[in-house]
Structures are given as structure tokens and as C-alpha cells.
C-alpha positions as CSV (number, residue, x, y, z in Angstrom):
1,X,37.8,-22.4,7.5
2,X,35.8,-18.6,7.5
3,X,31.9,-19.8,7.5
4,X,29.9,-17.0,5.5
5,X,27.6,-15.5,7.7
6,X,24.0,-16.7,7.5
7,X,21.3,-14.9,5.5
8,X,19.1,-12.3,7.8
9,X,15.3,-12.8,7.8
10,X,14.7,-10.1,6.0
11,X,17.4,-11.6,2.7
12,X,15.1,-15.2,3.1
13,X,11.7,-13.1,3.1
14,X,12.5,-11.2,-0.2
15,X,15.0,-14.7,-2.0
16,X,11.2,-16.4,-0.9
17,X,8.8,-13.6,-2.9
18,X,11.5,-13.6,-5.9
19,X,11.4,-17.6,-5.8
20,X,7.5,-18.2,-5.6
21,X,5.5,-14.6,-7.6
22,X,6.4,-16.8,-10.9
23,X,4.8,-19.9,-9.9
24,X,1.9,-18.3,-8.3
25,X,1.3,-16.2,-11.9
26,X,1.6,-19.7,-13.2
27,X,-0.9,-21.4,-11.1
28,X,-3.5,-19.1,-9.8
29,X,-2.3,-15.1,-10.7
30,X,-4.9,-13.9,-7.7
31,X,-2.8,-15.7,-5.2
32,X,0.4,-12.9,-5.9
33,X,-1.9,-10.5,-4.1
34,X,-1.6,-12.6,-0.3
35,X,1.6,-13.6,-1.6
36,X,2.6,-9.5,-1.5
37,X,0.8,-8.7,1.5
38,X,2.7,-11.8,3.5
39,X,6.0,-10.5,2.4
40,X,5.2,-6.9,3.4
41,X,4.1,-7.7,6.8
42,X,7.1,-9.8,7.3
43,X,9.1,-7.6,6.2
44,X,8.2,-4.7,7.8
45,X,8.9,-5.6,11.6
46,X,11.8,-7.5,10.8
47,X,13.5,-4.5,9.2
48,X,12.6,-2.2,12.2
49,X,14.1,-4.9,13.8
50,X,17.5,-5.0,12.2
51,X,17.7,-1.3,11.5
52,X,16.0,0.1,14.8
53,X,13.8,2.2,12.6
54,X,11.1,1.8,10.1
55,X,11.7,2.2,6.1
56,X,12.2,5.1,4.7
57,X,11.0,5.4,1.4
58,X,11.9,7.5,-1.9
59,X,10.0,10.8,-0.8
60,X,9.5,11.6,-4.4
61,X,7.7,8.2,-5.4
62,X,5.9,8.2,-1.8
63,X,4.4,11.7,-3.0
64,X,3.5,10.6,-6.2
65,X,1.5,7.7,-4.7
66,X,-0.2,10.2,-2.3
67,X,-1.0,12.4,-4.5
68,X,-2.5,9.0,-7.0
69,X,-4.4,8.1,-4.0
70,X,-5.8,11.0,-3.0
71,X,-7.1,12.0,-6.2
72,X,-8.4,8.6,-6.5
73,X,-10.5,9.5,-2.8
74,X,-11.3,13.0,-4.1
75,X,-13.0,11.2,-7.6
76,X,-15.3,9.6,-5.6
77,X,-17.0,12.4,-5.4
78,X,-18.0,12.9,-9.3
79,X,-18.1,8.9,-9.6
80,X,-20.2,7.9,-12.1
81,X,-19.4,4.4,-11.0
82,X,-21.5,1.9,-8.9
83,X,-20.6,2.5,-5.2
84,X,-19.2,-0.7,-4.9
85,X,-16.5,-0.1,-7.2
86,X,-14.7,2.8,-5.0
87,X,-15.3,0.9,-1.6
88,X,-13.6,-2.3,-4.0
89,X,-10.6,0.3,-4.4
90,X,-10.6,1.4,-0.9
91,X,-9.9,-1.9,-0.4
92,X,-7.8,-3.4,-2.5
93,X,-6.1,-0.6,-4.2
94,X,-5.1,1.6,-1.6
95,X,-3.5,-0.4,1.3
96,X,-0.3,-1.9,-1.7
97,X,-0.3,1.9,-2.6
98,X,0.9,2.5,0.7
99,X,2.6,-0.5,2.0
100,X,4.7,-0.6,-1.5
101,X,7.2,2.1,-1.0
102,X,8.2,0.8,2.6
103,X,8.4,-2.3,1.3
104,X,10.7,-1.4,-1.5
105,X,13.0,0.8,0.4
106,X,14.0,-2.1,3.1
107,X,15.5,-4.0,0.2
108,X,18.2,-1.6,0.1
109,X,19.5,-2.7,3.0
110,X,21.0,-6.1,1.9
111,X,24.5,-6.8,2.3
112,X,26.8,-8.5,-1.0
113,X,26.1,-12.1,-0.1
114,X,22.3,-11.1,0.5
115,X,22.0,-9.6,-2.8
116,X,23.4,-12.7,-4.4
117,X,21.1,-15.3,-2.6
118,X,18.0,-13.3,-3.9
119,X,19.9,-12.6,-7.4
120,X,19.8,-16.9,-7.6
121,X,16.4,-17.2,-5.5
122,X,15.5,-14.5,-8.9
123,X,16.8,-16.7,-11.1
124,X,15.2,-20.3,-10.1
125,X,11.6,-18.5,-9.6
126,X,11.8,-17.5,-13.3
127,X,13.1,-20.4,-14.6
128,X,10.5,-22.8,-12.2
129,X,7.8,-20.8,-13.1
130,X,8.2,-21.5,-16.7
131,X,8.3,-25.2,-15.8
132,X,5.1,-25.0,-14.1
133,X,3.4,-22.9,-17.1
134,X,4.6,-25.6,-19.5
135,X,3.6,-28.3,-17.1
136,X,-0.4,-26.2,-17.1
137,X,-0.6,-25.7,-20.7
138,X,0.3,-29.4,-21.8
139,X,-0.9,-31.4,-18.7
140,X,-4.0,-29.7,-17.4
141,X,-4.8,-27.4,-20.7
142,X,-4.5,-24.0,-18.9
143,X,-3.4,-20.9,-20.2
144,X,-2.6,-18.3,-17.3
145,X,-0.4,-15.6,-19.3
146,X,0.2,-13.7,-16.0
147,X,2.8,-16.8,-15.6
148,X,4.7,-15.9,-18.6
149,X,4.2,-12.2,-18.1
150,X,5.6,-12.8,-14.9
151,X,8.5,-15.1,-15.6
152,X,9.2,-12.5,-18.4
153,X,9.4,-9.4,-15.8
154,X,11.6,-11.0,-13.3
155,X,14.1,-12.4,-16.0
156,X,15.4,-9.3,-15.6
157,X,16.6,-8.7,-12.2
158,X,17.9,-12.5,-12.9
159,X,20.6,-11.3,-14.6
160,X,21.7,-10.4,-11.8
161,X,22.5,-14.3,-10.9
162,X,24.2,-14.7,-14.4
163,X,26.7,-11.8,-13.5
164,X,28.2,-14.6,-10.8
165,X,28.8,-17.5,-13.5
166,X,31.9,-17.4,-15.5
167,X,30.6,-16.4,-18.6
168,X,28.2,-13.8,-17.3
169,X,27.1,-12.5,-21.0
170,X,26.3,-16.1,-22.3
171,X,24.2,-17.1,-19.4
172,X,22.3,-14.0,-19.7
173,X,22.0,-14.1,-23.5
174,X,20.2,-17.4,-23.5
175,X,18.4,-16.9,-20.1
176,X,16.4,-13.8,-22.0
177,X,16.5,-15.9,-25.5
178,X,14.9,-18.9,-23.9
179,X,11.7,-16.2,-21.7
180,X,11.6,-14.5,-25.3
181,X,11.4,-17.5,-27.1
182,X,8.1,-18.9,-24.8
183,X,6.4,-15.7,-25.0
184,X,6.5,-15.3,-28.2
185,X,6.0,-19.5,-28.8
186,X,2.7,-19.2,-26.8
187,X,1.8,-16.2,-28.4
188,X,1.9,-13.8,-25.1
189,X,1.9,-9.8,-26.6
190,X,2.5,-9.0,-23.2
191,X,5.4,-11.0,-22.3
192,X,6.9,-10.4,-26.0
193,X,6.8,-6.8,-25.1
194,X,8.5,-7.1,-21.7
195,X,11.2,-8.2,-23.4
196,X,11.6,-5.9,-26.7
197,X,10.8,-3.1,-25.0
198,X,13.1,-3.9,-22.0
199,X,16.0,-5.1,-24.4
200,X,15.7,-2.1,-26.3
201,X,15.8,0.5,-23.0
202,X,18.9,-1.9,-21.6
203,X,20.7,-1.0,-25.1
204,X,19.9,2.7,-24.7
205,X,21.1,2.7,-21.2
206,X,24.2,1.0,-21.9
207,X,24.9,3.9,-24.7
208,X,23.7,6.4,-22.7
209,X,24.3,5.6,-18.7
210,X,22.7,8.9,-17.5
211,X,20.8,10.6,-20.8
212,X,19.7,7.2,-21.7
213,X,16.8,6.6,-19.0
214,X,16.0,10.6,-19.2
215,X,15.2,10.1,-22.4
216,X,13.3,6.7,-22.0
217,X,11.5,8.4,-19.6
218,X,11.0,11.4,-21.8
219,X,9.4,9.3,-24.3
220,X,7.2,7.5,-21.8
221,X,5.8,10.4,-20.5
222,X,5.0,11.9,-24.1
223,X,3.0,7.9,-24.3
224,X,1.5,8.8,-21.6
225,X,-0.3,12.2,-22.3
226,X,-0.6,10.9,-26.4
227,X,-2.7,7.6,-25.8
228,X,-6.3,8.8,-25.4
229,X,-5.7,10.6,-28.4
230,X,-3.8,7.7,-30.2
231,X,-6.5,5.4,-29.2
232,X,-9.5,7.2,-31.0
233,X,-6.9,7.2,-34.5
234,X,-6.6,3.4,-34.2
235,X,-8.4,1.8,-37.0
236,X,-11.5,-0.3,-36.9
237,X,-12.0,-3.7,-36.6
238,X,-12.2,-4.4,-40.4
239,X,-9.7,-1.9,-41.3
240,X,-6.9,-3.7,-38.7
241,X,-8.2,-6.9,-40.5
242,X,-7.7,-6.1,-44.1
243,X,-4.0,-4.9,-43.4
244,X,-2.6,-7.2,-41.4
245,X,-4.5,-10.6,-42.2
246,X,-2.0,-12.5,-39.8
247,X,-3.2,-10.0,-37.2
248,X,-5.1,-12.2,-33.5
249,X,-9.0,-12.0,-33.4
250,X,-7.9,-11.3,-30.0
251,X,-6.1,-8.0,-30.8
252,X,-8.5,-7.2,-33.4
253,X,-11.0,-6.7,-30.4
254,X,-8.8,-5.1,-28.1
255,X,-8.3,-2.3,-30.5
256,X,-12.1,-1.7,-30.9
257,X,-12.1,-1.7,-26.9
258,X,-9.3,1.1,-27.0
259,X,-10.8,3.2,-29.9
260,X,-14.2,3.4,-27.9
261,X,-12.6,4.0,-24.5
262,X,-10.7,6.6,-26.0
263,X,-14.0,8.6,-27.1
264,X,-15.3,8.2,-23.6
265,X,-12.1,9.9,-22.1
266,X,-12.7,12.8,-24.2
267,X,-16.4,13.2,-22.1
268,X,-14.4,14.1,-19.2
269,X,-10.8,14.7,-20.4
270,X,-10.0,16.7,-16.6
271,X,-10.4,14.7,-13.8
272,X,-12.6,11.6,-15.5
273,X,-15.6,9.2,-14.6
274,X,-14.1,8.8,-10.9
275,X,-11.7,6.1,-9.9
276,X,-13.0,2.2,-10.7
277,X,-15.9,3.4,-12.5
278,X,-14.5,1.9,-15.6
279,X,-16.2,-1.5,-14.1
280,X,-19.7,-0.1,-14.2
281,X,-20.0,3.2,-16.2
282,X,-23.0,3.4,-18.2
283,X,-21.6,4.0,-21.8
284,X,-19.1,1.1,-21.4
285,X,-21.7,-1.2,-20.1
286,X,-24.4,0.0,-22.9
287,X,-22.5,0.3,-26.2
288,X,-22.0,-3.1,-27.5
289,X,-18.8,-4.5,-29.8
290,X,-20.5,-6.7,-32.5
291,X,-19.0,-7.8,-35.4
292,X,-18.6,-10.6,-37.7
293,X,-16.5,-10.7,-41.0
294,X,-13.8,-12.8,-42.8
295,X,-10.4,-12.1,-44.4
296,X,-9.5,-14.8,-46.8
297,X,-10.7,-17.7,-44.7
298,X,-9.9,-16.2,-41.4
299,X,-12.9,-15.2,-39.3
300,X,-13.3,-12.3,-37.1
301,X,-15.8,-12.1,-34.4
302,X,-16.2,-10.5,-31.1
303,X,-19.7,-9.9,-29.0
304,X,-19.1,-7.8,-25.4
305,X,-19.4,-4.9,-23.8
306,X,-17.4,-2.1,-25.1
307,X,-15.8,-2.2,-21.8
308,X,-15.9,-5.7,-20.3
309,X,-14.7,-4.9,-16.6
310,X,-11.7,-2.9,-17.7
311,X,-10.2,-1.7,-21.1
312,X,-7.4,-3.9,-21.0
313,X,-4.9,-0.5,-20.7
314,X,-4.1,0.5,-18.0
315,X,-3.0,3.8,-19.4
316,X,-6.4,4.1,-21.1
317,X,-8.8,3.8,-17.8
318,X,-6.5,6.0,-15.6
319,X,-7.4,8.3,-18.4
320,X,-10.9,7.4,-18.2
321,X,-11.6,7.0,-14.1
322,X,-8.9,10.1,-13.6
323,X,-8.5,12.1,-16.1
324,X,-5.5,14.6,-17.5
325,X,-4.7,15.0,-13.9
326,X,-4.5,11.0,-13.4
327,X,-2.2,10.9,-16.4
328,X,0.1,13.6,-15.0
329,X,0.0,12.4,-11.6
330,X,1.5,9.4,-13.1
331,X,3.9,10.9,-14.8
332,X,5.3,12.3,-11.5
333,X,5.6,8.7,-10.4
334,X,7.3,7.7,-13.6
335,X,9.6,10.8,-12.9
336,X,10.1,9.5,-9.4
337,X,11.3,5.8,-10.2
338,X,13.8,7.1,-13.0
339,X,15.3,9.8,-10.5
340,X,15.7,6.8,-7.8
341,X,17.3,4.5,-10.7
342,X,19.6,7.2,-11.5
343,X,20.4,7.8,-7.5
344,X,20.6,4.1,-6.7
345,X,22.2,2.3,-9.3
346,X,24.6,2.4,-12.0
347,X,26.6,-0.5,-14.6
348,X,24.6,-3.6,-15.4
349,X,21.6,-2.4,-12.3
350,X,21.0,0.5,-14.0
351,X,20.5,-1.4,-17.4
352,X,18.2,-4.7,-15.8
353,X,16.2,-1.9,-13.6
354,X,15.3,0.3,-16.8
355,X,14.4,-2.9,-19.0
356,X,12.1,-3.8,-16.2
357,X,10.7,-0.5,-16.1
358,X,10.2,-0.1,-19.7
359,X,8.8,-3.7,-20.0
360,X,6.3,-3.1,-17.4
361,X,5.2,-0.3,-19.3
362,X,4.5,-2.1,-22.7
363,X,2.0,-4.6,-20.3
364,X,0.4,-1.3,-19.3
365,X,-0.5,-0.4,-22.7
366,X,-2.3,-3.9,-23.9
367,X,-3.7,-6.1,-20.7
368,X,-4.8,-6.4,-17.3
369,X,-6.8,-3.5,-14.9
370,X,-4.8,-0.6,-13.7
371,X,-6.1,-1.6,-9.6
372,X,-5.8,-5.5,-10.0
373,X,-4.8,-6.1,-7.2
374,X,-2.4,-9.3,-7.9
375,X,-0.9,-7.0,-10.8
376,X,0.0,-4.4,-8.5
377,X,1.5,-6.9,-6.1
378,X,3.5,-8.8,-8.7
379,X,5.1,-5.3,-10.0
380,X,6.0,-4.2,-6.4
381,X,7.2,-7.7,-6.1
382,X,9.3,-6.6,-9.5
383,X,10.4,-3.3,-7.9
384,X,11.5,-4.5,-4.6
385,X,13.4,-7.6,-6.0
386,X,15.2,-5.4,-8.8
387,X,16.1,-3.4,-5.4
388,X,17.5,-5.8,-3.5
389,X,19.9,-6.9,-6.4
390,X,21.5,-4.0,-7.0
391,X,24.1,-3.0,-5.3
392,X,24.4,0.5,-4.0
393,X,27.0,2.7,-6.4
394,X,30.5,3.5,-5.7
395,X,30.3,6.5,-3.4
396,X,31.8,9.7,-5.6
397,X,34.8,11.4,-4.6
């Protein structure tokens, strides 16, 4: 009898990040941050360790960070922001921006059996964290959608599990029907979107193995350097109303929070207010979103800041805090992850690590604060896990 070999450290460290990032976004979202930071600094000696050398990571994406974070240094120059809010950056922001890449890159390094055990690891943190959002909502009365939003962005490198059972399509199928299913059943945009979005970038992928995420990330980019100008089109509060009556007071508010965040990027449309100062900037604090109407019997209402803390896109404040040269620095980084996906992967990989990509991006676009810092650890928790499932391609002859 042949005993497999046991799983390294470094396997358990990332099967334990996959397995528990769900039920942390379930429970208490701020505790993926410590969550991350535990992992990385586990991970880190025990790689240089095994390998005799530290990580090396993707030198395009590490320059695209750079670059992010040192324009986000230089912006504290022209901050218009409260002091507080770049030394809250400094802080949280920066060190993930840094200790992401190297933490990414050691999951490469995982042999077959590895892969698989983080693959299931994937797979039962998705499924338990669902459980535990269930048990929140009808037990306690909670509502954290960072657990569905989370369950909903690891599904996908959980396929990777599925491709082991004997009917890899059918336990796929349903394992994405049944995340789809809760985010849309408990009314989660953001976890809705992870899934279209990503379905819809797997399918072009499959078509299109190599054009396919060039021109996913074609259209990205074009997102990218449209939505200030998008934003100030959107229609008002009355106007989104009046044609779609079904449409969520909730969203009704979020697009008067984008249309006014998109005028205020067009008072510095170069290099923005300075990074963070979304939290404190003046216009965003002063004008007030106030409104009260009905539709039929449906009522409308909202009463906050234009910007309460953060304009709920991502997209939108780099825009704001950075500017066009924000927006294009993240387009580099966009360019940096497709490049690696192309490099790194291929078959089913290449289609779960550009429907994680592309989900990701829908989030971007309608919650959450570009530097939360347990949103930034739960993607890099994303990115590193997709990582370690895939296997490396078939050298070419």
C-alpha cells in the first residue's frame, strides 16, 4: 500500500484561508482582514523555507501596485482630505498592497494533490459559509452581504473540487445554481453580479481561450476610463423611480450617490482630491441627498451625505481621490492579472480565474470602499486561492 504524501504547511495554510474567508464574511466581514494578514505571515517563511528563496511575484502586477501606491503617497500632497484619512491608508491600505503579490505567487508552488486538498478546502468554505449566512439571517436576524458576496467569489475556484467527482459539469452546474440562487433570493446585487458577470466571461473564455480574456479585459478597461462620465448621465432619483417601479430604494440612492460623485470627479479629473479623502472631503460631507416621493404605493426616501464615508464604487472614488492617472494606473494592473491568467493557466483555470476576475469587477462598480481593508484581503484571499488551484499549463513544444 503507496501512502500519499502528507500535505506541506504551506498546502494547510492556504486549504485553511479558502475554508474559513466565507464564514468570516458571514459572521463579522472585518475579521477577513487578520484573517489575511495571519495567512501572509505564515506563509511567507514557510515558503522561503521549502523553496530556499522568498516569492517572486508577477513583476508586471508588482509594478502596477507600486506605481498605485506611490501615487496614492504622492496625493497626499494635494489632499483635500482630513489628515487622518492618509495616515488610515498608510495603514491599512498599503502594507496588503505589498504583502499581496508575494503572497499570491507562493501558491504556485503546490504540487497535484496540494491543489486538490485546497480545491475541496474551496469548496466546503463556500458551501459552510452559506450555512452560517442562513443560520445569521433566520436565527439571529443579521444580514452581512459580504458573506454572500464572498461565498459567491470563491464558488468559483470551487469548481475546481467538482472537476474531481464523476460528473464534474453536474456538480458544478448546481454548485453555481444553488450561490446564484441565494444571492439573488436575499436580494444581494453584488453577489448576483459575481455570478452573471463571471458566467458570462467563463462562456467567452471557453469560445475564445486566448482573444476571449483580451477582449474582457478590453472592455473592462473602456468601463474603467467611461464611469465618471457614465455616472453624471445616470438619471435622478425620481426619474430611476418612475421607470422601473420594481427598482430597491436602496439602489435608487446609490445612483444619486454616483451621479453626484461623478460631478465632483470632474473638479479634479487629473490626479483627484488625494487618496482617502473621499471620507472627509468637504463637498461630499456638505451637499446633502434628500428626498421623499412615491410611485404607486411604493415609497422612496433617503436622507445622508452625498458621500457617506465612501461612494459605494470603488471605480468611482479611485476616480475621485486619484484621478485619470488612478484610473489608468489601474488599468495597468487589470492588464497585469489578464497577462498572468493567460501565462499561468489554460482549460477550465483559465475559465474559473476570468469569471472571478470579472465578478470581482461587477462588486467594484456598486458596493464597498476601494481601501477596506477586509475587502482587499478577501480579494487577495480570492486571487491566491484561484492560484493555488490551477495547475500550471502543459509546457509547449
Amino acid at each position: 500500500m503507496i501512502l500519499s504524501p502528507r500535505p506541506s504547511p504551506l498546502a494547510l495554510v492556504f486549504a485553511l484561508a479558502a475554508l474559513l474567508a466565507p464564514m468570516m464574511a458571514a459572521i463579522v466581514p472585518k475579521g477577513v482582514a487578520p484573517l489575511f494578514v495571519v495567512v501572509g505571515l505564515a506563509v511567507l517563511p514557510l515558503f522561503r523555507r521549502a523553496q530556499g528563496h522568498w516569492p517572486r511575484p508577477d513583476r508586471a502586477a508588482l509594478a502596477a501596485l507600486a506605481a498605485l501606491t506611490l501615487l496614492g503617497l504622492a496625493s497626499l500632497a494635494w489632499s483635500r482630505g482630513l489628515p487622518g484619512d492618509g495616515a488610515m491608508w498608510l495603514r491599512q491600505a498599503v502594507p496588503l498592497l505589498l504583502l499581496g503579490p508575494a503572497v499570491v505567487a507562493a501558491a504556485a508552488t503546490l504540487t497535484a494533490p496540494e491543489r486538490r486538498l485546497v480545491g475541496r478546502a474551496t469548496l466546503a468554505g463556500c458551501l459552510l459559509g452559506l450555512g452560517v449566512y442562513l443560520f445569521g439571517h433566520f436565527a439571529l436576524g443579521l444580514r452581512t452581504q459580504p458573506g454572500l458576496v464572498a461565498a459567491a467569489m470563491m464558488s468559483w475556484p470551487a469548481l475546481a473540487a467538482c472537476t474531481a467527482t464523476a460528473r464534474p459539469r453536474l456538480a458544478g452546474g448546481l454548485l453555481l445554481l444553488v450561490v446564484t440562487a441565494f444571492g439573488v433570493g436575499f436580494g444581494s446585487l453584488s453577489a448576483a453580479l459575481v455570478m452573471g458577470l463571471g458566467a458570462g466571461a467563463a462562456l467567452v473564455t471557453w469560445f475564445a481561450p486566448r482573444r476571449g480574456p483580451v477582449l474582457i479585459a478590453a472592455a473592462l478597461a473602456g468601463w474603467i476610463l467611461a464611469v465618471p462620465l457614465v455616472a453624471t448621465h445616470l438619471p435622478t432619483p425620481e426619474e430611476a423611480a418612475n421607470r422601473l417601479p420594481m427598482i430597491a430604494s436602496s439602489t435608487v440612492h446609490r445612483l444619486a450617490i454616483y451621479r453626484g460623485t461623478g460631478e465632483l470627479v470632474m473638479h479634479a479629473p487629473w490626479f483627484g482630491q488625494g487618496v482617502n479623502a473621499a471620507r472627509s472631503l468637504p463637498e461630499g460631507q456638505n451637499q446633502i441627498i434628500n428626498y421623499v416621493f412615491y410611485v404607486g404605493d411604493k415609497r422612496f426616501s433617503a436622507l445622508s451625505e452625498l458621500i457617506p464615508l465612501h461612494p459605494h464604487n470603488a471605480l468611482l472614488q479611485l476616480w475621485l481621490e486619484l484621478g485619470l492617472a488612478g484610473a489608468v494606473t489601474a488599468i495597468l494592473l487589470l492588464a497585469a492579472v489578464v497577462r498572468l491568467i493567460l501565462r499561468r493557466t489554460e482549460g477550465s483555470s483559465r475559465l474559473w480565474a476570468m469569471a472571478a476576475l470579472t465578478g470581482v469587477f461587477g462588486v467594484l462598480n456598486v458596493s464597498f470602499g476601494a481601501w477596506q481593508s477586509w475587502w482587499l484581503c478577501l480579494m487577495l484571499v480570492l486571487a491566491a486561492t484561484v492560484r493555488a488551484v490551477s495547475p500550471p499549463p502543459a509546457p509547449r513544444p
